[in-house]
matplotlib code that plots the C-alpha trace (Angstrom):
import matplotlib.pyplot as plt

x = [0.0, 2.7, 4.3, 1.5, 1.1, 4.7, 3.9, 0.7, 2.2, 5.6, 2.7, 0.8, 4.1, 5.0, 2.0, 1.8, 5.4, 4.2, 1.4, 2.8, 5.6, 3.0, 1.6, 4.7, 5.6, 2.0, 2.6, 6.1, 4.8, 1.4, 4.3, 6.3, 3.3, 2.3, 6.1, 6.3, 5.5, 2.3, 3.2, 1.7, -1.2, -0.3, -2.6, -4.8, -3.4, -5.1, -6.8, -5.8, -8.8, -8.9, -8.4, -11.3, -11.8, -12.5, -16.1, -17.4, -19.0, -22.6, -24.2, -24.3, -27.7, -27.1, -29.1, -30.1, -31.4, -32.8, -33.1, -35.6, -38.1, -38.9, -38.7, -42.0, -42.9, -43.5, -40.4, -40.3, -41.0, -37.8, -36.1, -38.9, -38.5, -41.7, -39.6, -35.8, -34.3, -32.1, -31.0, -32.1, -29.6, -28.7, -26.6, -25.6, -24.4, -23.4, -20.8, -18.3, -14.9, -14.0, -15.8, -14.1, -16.7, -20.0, -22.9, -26.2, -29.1, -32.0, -34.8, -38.8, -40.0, -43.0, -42.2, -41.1, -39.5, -37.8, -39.2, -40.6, -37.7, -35.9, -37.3, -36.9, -33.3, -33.1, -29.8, -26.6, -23.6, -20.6, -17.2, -18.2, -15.1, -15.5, -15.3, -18.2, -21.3, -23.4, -23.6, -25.2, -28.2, -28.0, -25.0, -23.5, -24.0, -21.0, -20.0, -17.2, -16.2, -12.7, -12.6, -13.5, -17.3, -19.1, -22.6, -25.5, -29.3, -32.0, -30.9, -27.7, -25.0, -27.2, -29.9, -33.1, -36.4, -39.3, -41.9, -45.1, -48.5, -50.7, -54.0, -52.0, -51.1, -47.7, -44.8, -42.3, -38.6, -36.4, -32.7, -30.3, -26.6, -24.2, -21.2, -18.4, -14.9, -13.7, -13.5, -16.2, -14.0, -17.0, -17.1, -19.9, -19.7, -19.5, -22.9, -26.5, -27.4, -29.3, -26.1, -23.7, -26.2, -25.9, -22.3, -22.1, -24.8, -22.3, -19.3, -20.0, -22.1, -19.5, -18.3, -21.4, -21.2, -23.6, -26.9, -29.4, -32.5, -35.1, -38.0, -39.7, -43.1, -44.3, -46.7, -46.9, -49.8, -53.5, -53.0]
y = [0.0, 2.6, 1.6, 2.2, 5.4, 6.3, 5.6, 7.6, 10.7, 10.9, 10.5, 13.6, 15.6, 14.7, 16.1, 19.1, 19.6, 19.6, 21.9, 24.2, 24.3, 24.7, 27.8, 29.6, 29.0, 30.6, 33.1, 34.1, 33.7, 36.1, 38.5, 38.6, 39.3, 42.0, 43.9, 43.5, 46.8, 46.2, 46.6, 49.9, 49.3, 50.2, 52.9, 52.3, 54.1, 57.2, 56.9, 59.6, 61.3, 63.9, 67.6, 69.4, 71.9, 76.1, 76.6, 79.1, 82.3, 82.6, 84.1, 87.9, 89.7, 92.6, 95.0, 96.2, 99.6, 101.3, 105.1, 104.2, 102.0, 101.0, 97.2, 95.7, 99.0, 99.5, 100.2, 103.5, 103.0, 104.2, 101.6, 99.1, 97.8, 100.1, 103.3, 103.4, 100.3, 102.0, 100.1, 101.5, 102.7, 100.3, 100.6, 97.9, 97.6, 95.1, 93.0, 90.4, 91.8, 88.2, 90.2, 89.7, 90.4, 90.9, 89.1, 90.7, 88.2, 89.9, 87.5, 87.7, 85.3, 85.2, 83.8, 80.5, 79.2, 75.8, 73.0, 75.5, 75.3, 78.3, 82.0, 84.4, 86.4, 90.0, 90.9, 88.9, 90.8, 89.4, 90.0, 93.1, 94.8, 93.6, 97.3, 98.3, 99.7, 100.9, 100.2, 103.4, 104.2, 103.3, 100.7, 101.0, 97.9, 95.3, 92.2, 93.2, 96.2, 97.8, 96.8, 93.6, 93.6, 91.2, 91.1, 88.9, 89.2, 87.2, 89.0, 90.6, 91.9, 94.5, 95.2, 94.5, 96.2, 94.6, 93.7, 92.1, 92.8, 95.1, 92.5, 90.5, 91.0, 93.1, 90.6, 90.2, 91.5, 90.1, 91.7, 89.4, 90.2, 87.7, 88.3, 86.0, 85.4, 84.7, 85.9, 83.9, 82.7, 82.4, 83.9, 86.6, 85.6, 81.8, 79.8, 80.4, 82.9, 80.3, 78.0, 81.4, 81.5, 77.7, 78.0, 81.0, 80.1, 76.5, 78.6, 80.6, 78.5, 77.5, 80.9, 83.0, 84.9, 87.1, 88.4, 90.7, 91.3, 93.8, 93.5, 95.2, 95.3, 96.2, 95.8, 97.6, 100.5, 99.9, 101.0]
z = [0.0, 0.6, -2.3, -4.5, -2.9, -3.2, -7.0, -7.2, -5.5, -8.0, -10.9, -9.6, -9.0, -12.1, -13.8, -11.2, -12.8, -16.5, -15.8, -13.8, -16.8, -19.7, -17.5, -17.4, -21.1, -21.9, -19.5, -21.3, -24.7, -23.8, -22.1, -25.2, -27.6, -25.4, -25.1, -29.0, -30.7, -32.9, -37.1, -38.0, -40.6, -44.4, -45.1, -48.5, -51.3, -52.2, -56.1, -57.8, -58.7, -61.9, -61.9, -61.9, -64.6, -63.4, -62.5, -65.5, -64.6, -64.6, -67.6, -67.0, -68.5, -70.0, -70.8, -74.7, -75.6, -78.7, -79.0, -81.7, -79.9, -76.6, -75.4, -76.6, -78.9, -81.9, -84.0, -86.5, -90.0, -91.0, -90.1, -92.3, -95.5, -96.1, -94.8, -95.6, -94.4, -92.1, -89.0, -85.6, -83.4, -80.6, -77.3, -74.4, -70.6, -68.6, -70.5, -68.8, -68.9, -70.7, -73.5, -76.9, -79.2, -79.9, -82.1, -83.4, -84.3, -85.5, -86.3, -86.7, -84.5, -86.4, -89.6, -89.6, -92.7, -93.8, -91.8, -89.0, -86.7, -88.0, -88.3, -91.0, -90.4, -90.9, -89.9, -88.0, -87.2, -86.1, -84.5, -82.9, -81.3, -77.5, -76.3, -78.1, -76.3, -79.2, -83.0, -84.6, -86.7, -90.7, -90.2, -94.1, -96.4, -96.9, -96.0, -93.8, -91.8, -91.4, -87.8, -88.7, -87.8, -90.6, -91.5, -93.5, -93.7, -95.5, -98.8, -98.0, -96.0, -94.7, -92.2, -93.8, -92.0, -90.9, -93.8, -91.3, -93.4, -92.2, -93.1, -89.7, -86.0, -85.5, -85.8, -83.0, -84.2, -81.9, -81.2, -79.6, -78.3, -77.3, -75.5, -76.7, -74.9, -78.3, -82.2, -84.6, -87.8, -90.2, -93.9, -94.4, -97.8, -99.7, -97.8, -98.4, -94.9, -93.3, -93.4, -92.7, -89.6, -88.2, -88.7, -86.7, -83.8, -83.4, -83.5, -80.3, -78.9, -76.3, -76.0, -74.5, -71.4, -71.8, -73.6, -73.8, -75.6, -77.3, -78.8, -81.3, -83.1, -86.4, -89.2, -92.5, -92.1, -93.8, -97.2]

ax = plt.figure().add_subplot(projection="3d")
ax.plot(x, y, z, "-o")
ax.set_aspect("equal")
plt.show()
């Protein structure tokens, strides 16, 4: 019996011994993980996004005058096909200082013509010196100005009056300016003017920074 004992007591020391062994090996190895500095995380690699382009201005409104005619008045018959055909005087404000030139479109908005999405032109100028306020009364005929200005109408390269019947309501003659940072490099001269038009219209189209508008009525008096 104390033999047997004797043998079950050196088994239990032994395995008191292991144990108490395999504690302090965990206890080293949980001591060592915690005195080892921790491996700084690789920060993600920033995509390299695309430069953004200037924000454009907004689109200034500027502000379009007549000495002839009021906005939404009736315009003088000297300046209809019926009087003398002579352009009315005209005078802005309000341009961008981008300004580089100018562009008159003078339509009826009345008279459609082609397949309806087009009105009948009376007069487009172009390339306008950008430090122009005003273009004058009776603007002479010719296809292109010494200071470069160029012009085109319906039947021309000349302002052409207002022509609306008198048996009708008073068409609408509407007086556009643009505002362009840039020269248009279209021909007055060479095209057919409703292709010298569409070729202008696209050529500044991305150019605009500013506009203003006028209005003007007529009809030819009752005989």
């Amino acid at each position: 019996m104390s033999a047997t004992m004797t043998t079950v007591q050196r088994m239990v020391q032994r395995t008191l011994r292991g144990l108490i062994a395999a504690t302090a090996l965990c206890t080293a190895s949980d001591v060592f993980a915690q005195a080892r500095p921790a491996t700084p995380a690789t920060p993600p690699t920033a995509t390299p996004q695309p430069a953004r382009a200037p924000a454009r201005a907004p689109m200034r409104v500027m502000t379009l005058t007549s000495s002839a005619f009021t906005d939404g008045g009736m315009m003088p018959a000297r300046s209809a096909q019926a009087g003398r055909d002579v352009s009315p005087a005209l005078s802005w404000s309000g341009a961008p200082d981008s300004t580089r030139s100018f562009v008159l479109l003078v339509h009826d908005a009345d008279a459609a013509i082609g397949d309806g999405t087009d009105d009948l032109l009376h007069w487009m100028v172009w390339n306008i010196p950008g430090n122009a306020t005003a273009l004058p009364e009776g603007v002479p005929q010719g296809a292109q100005a010494a200071n470069g200005m160029r012009q085109i109408s319906g039947t021309g390269p000349y302002y052409r009056g207002p022509a609306a019947p008198a048996t009708g309501p008073a068409h609408h003659y509407v007086f556009e300016l643009y505002a362009l940072d840039a020269m248009v490099n279209v021909a007055p001269t060479g095209m057919s003017p409703p292709l010298t038009r569409r070729d202008v219209m696209a050529a500044m189209a991305s150019h605009i920074r500013g506009k203003g508008v006028l209005v003007g009525l007529y009809r030819r008096p009752a005989p």
